[in-house]
C-alpha positions in Angstrom: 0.0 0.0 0.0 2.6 2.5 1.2 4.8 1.8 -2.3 1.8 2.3 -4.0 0.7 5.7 -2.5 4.6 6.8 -3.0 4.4 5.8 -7.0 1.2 7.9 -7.8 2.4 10.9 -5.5 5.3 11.0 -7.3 3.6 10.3 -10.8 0.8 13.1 -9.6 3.6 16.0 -9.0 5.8 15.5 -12.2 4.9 19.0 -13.0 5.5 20.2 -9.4 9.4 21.5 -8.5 10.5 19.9 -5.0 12.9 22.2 -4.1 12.4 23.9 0.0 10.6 27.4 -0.1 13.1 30.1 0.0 13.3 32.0 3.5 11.4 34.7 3.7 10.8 37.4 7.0 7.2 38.1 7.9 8.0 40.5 10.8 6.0 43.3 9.5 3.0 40.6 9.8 3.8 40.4 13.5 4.4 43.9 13.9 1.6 45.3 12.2 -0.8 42.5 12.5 -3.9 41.8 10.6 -7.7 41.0 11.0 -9.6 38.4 9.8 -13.4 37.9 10.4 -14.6 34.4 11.0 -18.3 32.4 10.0 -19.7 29.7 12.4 -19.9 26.7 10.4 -23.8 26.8 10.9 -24.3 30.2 10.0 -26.3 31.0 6.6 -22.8 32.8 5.9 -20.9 29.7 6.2 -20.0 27.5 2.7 -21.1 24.2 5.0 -24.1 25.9 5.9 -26.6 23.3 5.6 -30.2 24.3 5.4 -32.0 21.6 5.2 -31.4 20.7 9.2 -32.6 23.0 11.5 -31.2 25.2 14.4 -31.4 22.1 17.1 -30.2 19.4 14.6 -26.7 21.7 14.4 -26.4 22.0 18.1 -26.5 18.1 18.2 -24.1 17.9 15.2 -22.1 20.2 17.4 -21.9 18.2 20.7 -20.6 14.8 18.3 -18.2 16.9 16.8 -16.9 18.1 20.4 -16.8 14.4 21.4 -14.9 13.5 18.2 -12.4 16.4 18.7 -11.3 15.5 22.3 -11.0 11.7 21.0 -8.7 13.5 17.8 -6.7 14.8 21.0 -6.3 11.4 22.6 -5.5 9.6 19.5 -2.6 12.2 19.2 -1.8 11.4 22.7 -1.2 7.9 22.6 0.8 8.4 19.6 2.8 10.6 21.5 3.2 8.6 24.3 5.1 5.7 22.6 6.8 8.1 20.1 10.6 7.0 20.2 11.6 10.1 18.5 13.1 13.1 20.3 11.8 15.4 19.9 8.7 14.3 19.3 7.3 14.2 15.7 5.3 16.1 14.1 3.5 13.1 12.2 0.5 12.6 14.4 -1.1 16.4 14.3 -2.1 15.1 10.6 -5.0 13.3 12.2 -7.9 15.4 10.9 -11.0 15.6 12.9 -14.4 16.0 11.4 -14.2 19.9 11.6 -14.1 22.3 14.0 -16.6 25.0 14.1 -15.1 28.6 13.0 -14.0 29.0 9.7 -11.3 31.5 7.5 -10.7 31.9 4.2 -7.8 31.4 2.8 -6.1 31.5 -0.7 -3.1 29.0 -1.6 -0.9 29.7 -5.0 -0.4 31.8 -7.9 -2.9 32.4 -9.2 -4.7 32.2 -6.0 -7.0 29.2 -5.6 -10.0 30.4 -2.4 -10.0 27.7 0.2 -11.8 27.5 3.3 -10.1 26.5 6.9 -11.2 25.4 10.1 -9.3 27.3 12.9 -8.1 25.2 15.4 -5.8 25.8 18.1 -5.3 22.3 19.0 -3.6 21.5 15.9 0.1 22.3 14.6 0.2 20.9 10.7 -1.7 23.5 8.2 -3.3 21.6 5.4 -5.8 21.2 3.2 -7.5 18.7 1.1 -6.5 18.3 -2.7 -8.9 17.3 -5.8 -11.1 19.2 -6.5 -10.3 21.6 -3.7 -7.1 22.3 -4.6 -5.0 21.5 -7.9 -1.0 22.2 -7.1 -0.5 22.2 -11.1 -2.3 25.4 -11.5 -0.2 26.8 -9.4 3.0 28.3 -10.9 4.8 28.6 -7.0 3.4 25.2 -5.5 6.2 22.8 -4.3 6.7 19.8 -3.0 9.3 19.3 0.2 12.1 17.1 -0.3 12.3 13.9 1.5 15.8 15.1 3.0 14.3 18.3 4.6 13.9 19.2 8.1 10.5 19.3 7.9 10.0 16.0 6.6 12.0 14.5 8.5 10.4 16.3 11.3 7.1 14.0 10.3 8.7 10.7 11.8 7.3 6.9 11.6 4.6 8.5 9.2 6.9 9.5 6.1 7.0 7.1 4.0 9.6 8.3 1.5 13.1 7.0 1.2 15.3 9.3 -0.6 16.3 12.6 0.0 15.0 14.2 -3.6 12.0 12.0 -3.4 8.7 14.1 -2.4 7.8 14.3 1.2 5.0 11.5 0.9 4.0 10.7 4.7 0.9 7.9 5.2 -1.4 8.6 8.6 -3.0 4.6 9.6 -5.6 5.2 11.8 -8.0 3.3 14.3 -9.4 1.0 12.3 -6.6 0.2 10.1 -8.3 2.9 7.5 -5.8 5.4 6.2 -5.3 8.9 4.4 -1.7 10.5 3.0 -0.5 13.2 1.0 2.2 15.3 0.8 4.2 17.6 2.2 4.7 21.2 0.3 5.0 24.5 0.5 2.6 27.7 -1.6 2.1 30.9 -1.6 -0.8 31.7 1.3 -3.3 34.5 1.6 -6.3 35.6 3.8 -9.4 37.4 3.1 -9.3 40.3 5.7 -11.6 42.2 8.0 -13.9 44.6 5.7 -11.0 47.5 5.8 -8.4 44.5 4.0 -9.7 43.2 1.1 -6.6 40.4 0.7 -4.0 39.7 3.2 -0.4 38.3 1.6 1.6 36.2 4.1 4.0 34.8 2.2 5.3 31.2 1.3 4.1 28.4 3.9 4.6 24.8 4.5 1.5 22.8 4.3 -0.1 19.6 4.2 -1.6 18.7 0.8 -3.9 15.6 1.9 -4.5 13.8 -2.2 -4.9 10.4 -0.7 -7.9 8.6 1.1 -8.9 5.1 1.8 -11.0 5.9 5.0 -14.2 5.8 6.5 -13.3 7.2 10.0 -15.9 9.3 11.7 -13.1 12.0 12.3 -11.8 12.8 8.6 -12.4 16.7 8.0 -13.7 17.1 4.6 -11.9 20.8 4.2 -8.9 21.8 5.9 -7.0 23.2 9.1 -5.5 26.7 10.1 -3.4 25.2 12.9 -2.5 28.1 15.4 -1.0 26.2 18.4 2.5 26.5 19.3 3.4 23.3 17.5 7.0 24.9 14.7 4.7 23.9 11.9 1.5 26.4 12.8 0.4 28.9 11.3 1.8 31.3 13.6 4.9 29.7 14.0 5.9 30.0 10.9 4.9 33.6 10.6 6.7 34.6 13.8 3.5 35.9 15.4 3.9 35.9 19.4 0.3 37.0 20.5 -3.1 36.8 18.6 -6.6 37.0 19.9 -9.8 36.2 19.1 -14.0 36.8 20.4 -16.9 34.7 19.4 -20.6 36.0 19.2 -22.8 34.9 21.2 -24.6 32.0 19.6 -28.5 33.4 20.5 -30.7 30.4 21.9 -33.1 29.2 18.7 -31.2 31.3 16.2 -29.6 30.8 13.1 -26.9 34.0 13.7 -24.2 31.3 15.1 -21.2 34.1 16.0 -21.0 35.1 12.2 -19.4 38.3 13.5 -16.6 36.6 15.3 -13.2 37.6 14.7 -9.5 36.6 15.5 -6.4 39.6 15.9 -2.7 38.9 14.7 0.2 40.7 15.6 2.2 42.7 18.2 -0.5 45.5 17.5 -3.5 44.0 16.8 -4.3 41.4 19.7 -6.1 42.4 21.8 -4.8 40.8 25.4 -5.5 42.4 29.1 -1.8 41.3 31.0 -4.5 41.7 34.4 -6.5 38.3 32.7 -3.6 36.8 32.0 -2.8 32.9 33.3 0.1 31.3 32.6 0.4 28.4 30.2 1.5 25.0 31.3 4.1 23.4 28.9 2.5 20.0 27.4 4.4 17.4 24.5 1.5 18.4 22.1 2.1 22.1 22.4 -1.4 22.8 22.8 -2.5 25.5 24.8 -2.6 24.5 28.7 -3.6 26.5 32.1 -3.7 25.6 35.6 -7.4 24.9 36.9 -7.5 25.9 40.5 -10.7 25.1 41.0 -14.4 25.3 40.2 -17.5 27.0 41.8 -21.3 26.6 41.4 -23.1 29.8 42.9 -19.5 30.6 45.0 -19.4 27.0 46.3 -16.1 25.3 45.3 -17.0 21.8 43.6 -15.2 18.8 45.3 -13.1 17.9 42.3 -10.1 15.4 43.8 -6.5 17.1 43.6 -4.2 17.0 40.5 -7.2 15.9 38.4 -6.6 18.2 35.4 -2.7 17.4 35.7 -0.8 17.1 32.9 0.8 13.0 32.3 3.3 13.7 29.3 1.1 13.9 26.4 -1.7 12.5 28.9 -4.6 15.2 30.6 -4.5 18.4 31.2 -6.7 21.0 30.6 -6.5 22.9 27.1 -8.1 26.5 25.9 -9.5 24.9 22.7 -11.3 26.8 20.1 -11.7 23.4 17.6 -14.0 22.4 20.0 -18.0 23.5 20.7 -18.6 23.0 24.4 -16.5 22.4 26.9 -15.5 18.8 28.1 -14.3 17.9 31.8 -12.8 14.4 32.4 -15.2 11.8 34.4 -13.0 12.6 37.6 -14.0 16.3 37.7 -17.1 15.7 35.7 -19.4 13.4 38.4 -18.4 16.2 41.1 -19.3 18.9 39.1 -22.5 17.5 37.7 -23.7 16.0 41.1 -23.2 19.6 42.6 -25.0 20.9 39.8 -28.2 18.8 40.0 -28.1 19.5 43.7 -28.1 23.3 42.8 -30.8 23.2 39.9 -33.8 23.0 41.8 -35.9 21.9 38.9 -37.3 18.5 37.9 -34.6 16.8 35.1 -35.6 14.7 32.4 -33.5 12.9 29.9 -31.7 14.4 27.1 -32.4 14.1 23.8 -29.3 12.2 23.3 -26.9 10.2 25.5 -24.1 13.1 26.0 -26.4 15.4 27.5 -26.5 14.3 31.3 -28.6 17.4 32.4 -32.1 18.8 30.8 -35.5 20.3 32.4 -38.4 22.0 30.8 -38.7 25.8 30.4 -38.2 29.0 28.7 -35.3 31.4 28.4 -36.9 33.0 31.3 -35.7 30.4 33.3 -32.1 31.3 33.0 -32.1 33.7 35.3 -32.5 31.1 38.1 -29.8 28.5 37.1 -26.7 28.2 38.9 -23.8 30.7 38.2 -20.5 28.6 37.3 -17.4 30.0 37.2 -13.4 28.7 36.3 -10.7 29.6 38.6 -7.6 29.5 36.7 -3.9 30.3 38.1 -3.1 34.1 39.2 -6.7 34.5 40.5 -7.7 34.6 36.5 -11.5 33.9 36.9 -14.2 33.0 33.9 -17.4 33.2 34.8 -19.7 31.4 32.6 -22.9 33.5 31.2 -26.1 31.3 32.2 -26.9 31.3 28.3 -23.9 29.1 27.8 -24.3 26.9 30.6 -27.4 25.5 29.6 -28.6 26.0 26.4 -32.4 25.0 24.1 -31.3 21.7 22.4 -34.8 21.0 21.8 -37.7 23.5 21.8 -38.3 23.8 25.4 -35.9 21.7 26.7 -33.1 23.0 28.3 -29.7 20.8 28.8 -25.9 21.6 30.3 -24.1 22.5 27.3 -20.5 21.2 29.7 -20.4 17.3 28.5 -18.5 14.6 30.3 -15.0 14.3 28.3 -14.9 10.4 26.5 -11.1 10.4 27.8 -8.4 12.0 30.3 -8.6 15.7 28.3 -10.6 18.3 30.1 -11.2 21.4 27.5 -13.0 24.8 27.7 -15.0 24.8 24.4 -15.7 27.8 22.0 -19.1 28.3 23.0 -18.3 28.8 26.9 -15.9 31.6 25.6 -19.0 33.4 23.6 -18.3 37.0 24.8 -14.8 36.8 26.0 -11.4 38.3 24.3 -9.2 35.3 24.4 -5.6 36.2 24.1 -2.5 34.3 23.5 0.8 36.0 24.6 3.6 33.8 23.7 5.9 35.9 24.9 5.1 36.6 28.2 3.9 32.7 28.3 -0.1 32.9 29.3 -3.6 33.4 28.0 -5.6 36.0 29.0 -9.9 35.9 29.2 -11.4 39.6 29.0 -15.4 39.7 29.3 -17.3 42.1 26.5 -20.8 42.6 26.3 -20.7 41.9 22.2 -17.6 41.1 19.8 -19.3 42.7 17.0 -16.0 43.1 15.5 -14.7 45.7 18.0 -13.2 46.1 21.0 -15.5 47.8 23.9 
């Protein structure tokens, strides 16, 4: 299979030059910074938008997809775990998920081919799929990495090439034995900016160009990823950009509008981060973005969650700021605690949920929001983030109300993108911390 999947990449970019991109500064990019404005993959602006479901159908899309990314996470953790290469490779942050839920546009090649991205700051490898997405051979700047470069060599057990002029081919096996490969290369990149920059040039960046598929796993994305965590092969990385931020709408209950006026900042002078709402970050094998959870509260009462629970085992636990995923996800050892409490707290009959995942529902009206329990993360430094009722339980059904925090299916814990509706999230990689800054509305401005 492998020899096979080498002979047709190789066959499939004849016309493609293999030679490494030529270095190239994009300081002005972090010292400037740029804009770009994001669409929830629900949203009637979005090109997944699917109409034919309706607003409760996406929310329970949304929950699988959560549960899919944090099993993405683990799958990337075991990998890690009995990696033998030092430092660990980059191979395993190919596994694609089913799709996050915020998505950019992007342009790769000359002349520019529009692509479309889901952000993800759990992931480190850019890439995107190929036919009939993209087409390297219209593209007069597209190469192909060298088997004998850095970066491919950077991709470990999953590179399948031999020789050091032969393309970077690398093979991902997953689960079930089912697979997908492509190849490594390198393209001209640009975004579409906020409404004041029509087209954002960022130079020549290395990339993951996924032409291969034999694979019916439940987490394959179908379009691409803008990787942003502090893996050498993300998107920031490889611009140079030290702090970048970004505030999601507030996904109204029994609405369509799904955050379609969220944004994300770039740059020294365009992030918007609050050094007083800053925690530090907590240094993890998959570079992913990890805080210190002193503790939870439910209506100022701490929940008995046991000691070290969200500590980080090598590539194991922890708990991650993770915009890739919807709602947030608490391991079962801080989970039962905090659910338990939670029930204790409701004061209202519960029913069942409309599907397993969701542990926590009762009947009523938005009205009833003002009387469910105020939750709140305590993070390192005293950093607190007090969740907004409307994203601690939210409609899934009409009428029926259910905790939109899920029980994580492994040992990741994760605060998801809708618990962060309404907050600046920074990421300062220079002074090493995130920061969480309440605003009333995103709306693509700063308060």
């Amino acid at each position: 299979m492998a020899s096979s999947i080498l002979l047709f990449a190789i066959l499939f970019l004849t016309y493609c030059s293999t030679f490494l991109p030529s270095s190239k500064s994009h300081s002005i990019l972090n010292n400037d910074g740029f804009i770009i404005n994001l669409v929830h993959r629900d949203s009637p602006q979005s090109p997944l938008h699917n109409q034919h479901i309706n607003h409760y159908e996406s929310l329970t899309a949304s929950v699988h997809r959560s549960i899919l990314h944090a099993k993405r996470l683990s799958m990337l953790a075991r990998v890690r775990a009995t990696s033998q290469t030092n430092p660990p490779d980059a191979s395993t942050n190919l596994i694609h998920d089913k799709g996050t839920e915020y998505i950019a546009s992007y342009y790769i090649g000359t002349p520019p081919t529009r692509v479309y991205a889901f952000v993800d700051t759990a992931s480190e490898i850019i890439w995107t799929k190929g036919l009939p997405i993209l087409n390297p051979s219209n593209s007069t700047t597209f190469q192909t990495l060298p088997c004998g470069s850095k970066s491919c060599q950077q991709l470990g057990g999953d590179k399948i090439c031999r020789y050091g002029d032969q393309p970077c081919i690398y093979q991902i096996t997953y689960d079930n034995n089912s697979t997908s490969a492509g190849v490594f290369s390198s393209d001209e990149f640009a975004l579409d900016g906020s409404s004041n920059q029509s087209v954002i040039n960022v130079g020549k960046l290395v990339f993951g160009y996924n032409n291969i598929s034999n694979t019916n796993l439940e987490l394959t994305n179908e379009n691409g990823t803008l990787a942003l965590n502090r893996g050498q092969h993300s998107f920031i990385s490889q611009l140079g950009i030290k702090k970048f931020s970004h505030c999601w709408d507030m996904q109204t209950n029994g609405s369509k509008n799904n955050g379609s006026k969220s944004v994300m900042y770039f740059g020294e002078n365009k992030a918007k981060i609050y050094l007083e709402d800053l925690t530090p970050l907590l240094e993890g094998k998959l570079q992913n973005y990890y805080v210190q959870v002193d503790g939870i509260t439910i209506n100022e009462n701490e929940v008995p969650i046991p000691k070290g629970a969200f500590n980080i085992a090598g590539s194991r636990g922890g708990f991650i700021v993770d915009c890739g995923t919807t709602f947030t996800m608490l391991k079962n050892e801080a989970y039962e605690p905090f659910l338990n409490m939670l029930r204790e707290n409701l004061n209202k009959p519960i029913i069942p949920g409309p599907i397993p995942e969701l542990d926590l529902c009762y009947k009523g009206t938005i009205k009833d929001l003002d009387s469910v329990p105020e939750v709140t993360f305590r993070f390192s430094r005293g950093v607190k983030v007090k969740l907004l009722k409307e994203v601690t339980f939210m409609e899934f059904q009409k009428g029926l109300w259910c905790l939109a925090i899920v029980r994580s299916p492994n040992n990741v814990s994760m605060l998801g993108n809708f618990q962060m509706s309404n907050y600046w999230v920074g990421y300062d990689l220079e002074a090493n911390g995130v920061s969480f800054t309440y605003q009333q509305s995103c709306s693509g401005k700063v308060n």
